[in-house]
C-alpha positions in Angstrom: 104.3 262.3 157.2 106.2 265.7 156.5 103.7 267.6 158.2 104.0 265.3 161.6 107.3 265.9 161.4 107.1 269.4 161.6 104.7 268.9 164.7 107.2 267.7 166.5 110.3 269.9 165.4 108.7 272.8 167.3 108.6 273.4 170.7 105.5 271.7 172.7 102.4 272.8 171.9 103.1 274.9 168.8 102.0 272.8 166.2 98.1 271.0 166.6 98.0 268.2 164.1 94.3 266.6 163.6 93.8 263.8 161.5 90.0 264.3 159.8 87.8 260.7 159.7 84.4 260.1 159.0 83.3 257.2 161.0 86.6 254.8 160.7 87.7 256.4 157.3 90.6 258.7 157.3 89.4 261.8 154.8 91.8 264.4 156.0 94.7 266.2 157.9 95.1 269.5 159.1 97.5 271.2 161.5 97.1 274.5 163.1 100.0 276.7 164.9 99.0 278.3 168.0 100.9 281.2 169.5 103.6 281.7 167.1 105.9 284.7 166.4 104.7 285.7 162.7 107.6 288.0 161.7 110.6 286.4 163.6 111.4 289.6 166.1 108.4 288.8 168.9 106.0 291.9 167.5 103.2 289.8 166.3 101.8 286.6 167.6 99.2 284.6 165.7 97.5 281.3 165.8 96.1 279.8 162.6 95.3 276.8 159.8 99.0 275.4 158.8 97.9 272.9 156.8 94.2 271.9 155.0 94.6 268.4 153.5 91.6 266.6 152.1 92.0 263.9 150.2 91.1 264.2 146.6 88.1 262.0 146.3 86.7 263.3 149.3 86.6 267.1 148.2 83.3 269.0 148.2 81.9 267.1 150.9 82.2 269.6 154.4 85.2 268.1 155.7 87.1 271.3 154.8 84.5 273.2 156.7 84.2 271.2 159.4 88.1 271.2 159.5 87.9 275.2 159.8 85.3 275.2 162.3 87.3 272.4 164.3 90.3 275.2 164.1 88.2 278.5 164.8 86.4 276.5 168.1 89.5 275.7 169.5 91.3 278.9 169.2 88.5 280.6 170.6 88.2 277.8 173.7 92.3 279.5 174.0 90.9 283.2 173.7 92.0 283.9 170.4 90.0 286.0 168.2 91.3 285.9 165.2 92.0 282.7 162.8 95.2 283.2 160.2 96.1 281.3 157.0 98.0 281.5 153.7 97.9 279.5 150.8 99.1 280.0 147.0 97.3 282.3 144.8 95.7 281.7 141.6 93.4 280.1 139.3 93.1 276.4 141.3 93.7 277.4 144.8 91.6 278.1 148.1 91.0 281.2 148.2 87.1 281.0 147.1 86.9 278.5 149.7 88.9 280.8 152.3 87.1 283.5 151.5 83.6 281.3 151.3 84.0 281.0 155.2 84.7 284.2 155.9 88.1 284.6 155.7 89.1 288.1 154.4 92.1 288.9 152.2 94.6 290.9 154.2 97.0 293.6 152.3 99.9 291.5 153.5 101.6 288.4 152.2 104.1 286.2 153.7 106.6 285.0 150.8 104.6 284.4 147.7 101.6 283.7 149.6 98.2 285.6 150.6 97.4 285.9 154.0 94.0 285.3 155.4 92.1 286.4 158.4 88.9 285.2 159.8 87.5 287.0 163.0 86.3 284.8 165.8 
C-alpha cells in the first residue's frame, strides 16, 4: 500500500504502478517513474523501475522479467531509450538479476544504492 501511496503523492503521470497477475492471481507489483528530475536541479531527466515486487513463493518463475520487459516496452512506446534502476548492494540482492537482463552497473550511486542502466 506504501508504494500506491507514493503514486499518487506525485504530480500526474510520474509514478506508473502495475500490479503483476497470472490469470486471476496477483504475483506481483512494480511501479516505474517516467520523466523525473534525477538530481533535484532540472539537469538530468530519467525514467525507470521504482519498485520490483514479486511475491516470495512466486520467485524464479519470469514474472520479474516479464515485469522489466512490461517497463522497457512502454518507455520505449514514450521514446525513451534508456531504462534506470537502483537497488541495495550485496550478497542477497538483484543485481545478478539486473545485470542478467542487461542492465549495466553505472559508476554512479544515488545514496547507498547502485544505479543501473539498460539501453532500449
Amino acid at each position: 500500500m506504501q508504494s500506491l501511496a507514493e503514486a499518487y503523492v506525485h504530480p500526474p503521470g510520474v509514478a506508473w504502478p502495475r500490479l503483476i497477475v497470472d490469470g486471476e492471481r496477483p504475483v506481483g507489483f512494480l511501479m516505474a517513474f517516467l520523466d523525473i528530475d534525477w538530481r533535484g536541479d532540472g539537469s538530468v531527466r530519467r525514467s525507470g523501475l521504482w519498485r520490483l515486487n514479486i511475491a516470495a513463493g512466486e520467485q524464479g518463475r519470469g514474472y520479474g522479467r516479464f515485469a522489466v520487459e512490461s517497463v522497457a516496452s512502454e518507455l520505449r512506446r514514450r521514446g525513451v531509450s534508456e531504462l534506470y534502476v537502483t537497488w541495495h548492494p550485496g550478497p542477497d540482492g538483484p543485481e545478478g538479476f539486473y545485470t542478467g537482463l542487461g542492465f549495466r552497473v553505472t559508476a554512479e550511486t544515488s545514496g547507498d544504492q547502485t544505479v543501473g542502466v539498460l539501453e532500449l
